[in-house]
C-alpha positions in Angstrom: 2.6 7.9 -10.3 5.6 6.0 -11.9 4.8 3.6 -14.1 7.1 0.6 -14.9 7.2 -2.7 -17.5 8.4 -5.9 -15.4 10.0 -8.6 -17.4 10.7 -11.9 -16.4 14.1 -14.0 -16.6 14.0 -14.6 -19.8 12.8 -11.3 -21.1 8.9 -12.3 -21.3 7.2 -8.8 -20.8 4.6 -9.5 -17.6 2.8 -6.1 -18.0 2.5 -2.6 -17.1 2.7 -2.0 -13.5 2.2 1.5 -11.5 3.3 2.4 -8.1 2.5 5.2 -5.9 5.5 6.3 -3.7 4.6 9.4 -1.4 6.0 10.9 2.0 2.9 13.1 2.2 0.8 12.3 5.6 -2.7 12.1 4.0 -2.7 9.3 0.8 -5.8 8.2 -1.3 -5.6 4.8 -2.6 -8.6 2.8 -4.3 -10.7 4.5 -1.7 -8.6 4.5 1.5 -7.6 7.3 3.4 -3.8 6.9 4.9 -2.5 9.2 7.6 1.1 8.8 8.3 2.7 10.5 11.2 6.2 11.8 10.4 9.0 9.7 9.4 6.6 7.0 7.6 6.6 6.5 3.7 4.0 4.8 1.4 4.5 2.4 -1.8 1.0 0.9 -3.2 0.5 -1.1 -6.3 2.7 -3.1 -8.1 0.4 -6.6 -7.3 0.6 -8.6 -11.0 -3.6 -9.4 -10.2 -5.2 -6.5 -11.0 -8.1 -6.6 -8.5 -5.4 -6.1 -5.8 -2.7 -3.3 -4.9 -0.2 -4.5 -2.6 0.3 -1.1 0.4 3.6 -1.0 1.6 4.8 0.9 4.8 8.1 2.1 5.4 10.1 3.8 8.0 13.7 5.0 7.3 14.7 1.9 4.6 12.8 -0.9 6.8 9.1 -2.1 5.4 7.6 -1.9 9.1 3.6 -2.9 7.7 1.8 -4.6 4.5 -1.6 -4.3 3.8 -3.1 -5.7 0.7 -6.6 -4.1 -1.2 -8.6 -6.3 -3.1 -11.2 -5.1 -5.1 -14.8 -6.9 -4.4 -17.5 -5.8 -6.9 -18.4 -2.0 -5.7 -15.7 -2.0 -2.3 -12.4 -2.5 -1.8 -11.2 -5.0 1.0 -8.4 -4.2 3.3 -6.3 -6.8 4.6 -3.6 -6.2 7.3 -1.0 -9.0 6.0 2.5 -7.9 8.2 2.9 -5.5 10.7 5.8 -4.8 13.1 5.7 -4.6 17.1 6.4 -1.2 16.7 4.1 0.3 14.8 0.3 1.0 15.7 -2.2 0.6 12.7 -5.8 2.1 13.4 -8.4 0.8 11.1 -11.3 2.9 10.7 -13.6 0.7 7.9 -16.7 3.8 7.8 -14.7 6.5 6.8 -12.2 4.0 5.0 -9.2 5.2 7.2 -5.8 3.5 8.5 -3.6 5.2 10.6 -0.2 5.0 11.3 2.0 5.8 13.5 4.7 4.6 16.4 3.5 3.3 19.8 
């Protein structure tokens, strides 16, 4: 985890923020299961609401999907919010699983 203090414009302090950032093909985040094929990055959190963590997708240096988690008393809801032609995005909600790869 990297953690990181965001200031505004003026030098206002927003908050503490974290981000996840891993290449690994299996990630756990707030009770999801990403699979990555090869070639696909993860960065999740970030979000200044803190009932939601902002799941970004990348392959090479282009963001290719966003998803967005938002915390809902005991579950967390996943929301598919961008997603290029080129990539296929699986949604499994019972196990909690997304998976991504190319198509």
């Amino acid at each position: 985890m990297l953690g990181g203090i965001a200031m505004s414009d003026n030098g206002i302090l927003l908050g503490k923020r974290q981000f996840l950032y891993s290449t690994d093909q299996t990630i756990k985040v707030e009770g999801w299961t990403f699979t990555l094929a090869s070639g696909f990055k993860l960065i999740a959190g970030g979000s200044a609401n803190p009932i939601q963590t902002l799941v970004s997708i990348y392959q090479e240096k282009e963001k290719v999907a966003q998803l967005l988690l938002t915390y809902r008393r005991l579950e967390t809801e996943l929301t598919v919010q961008a997603v290029s032609s080129e990539v296929l995005l699986e949604i499994m909600p019972y196990p909690r699983m997304v998976r991504v790869s190319e198509k």
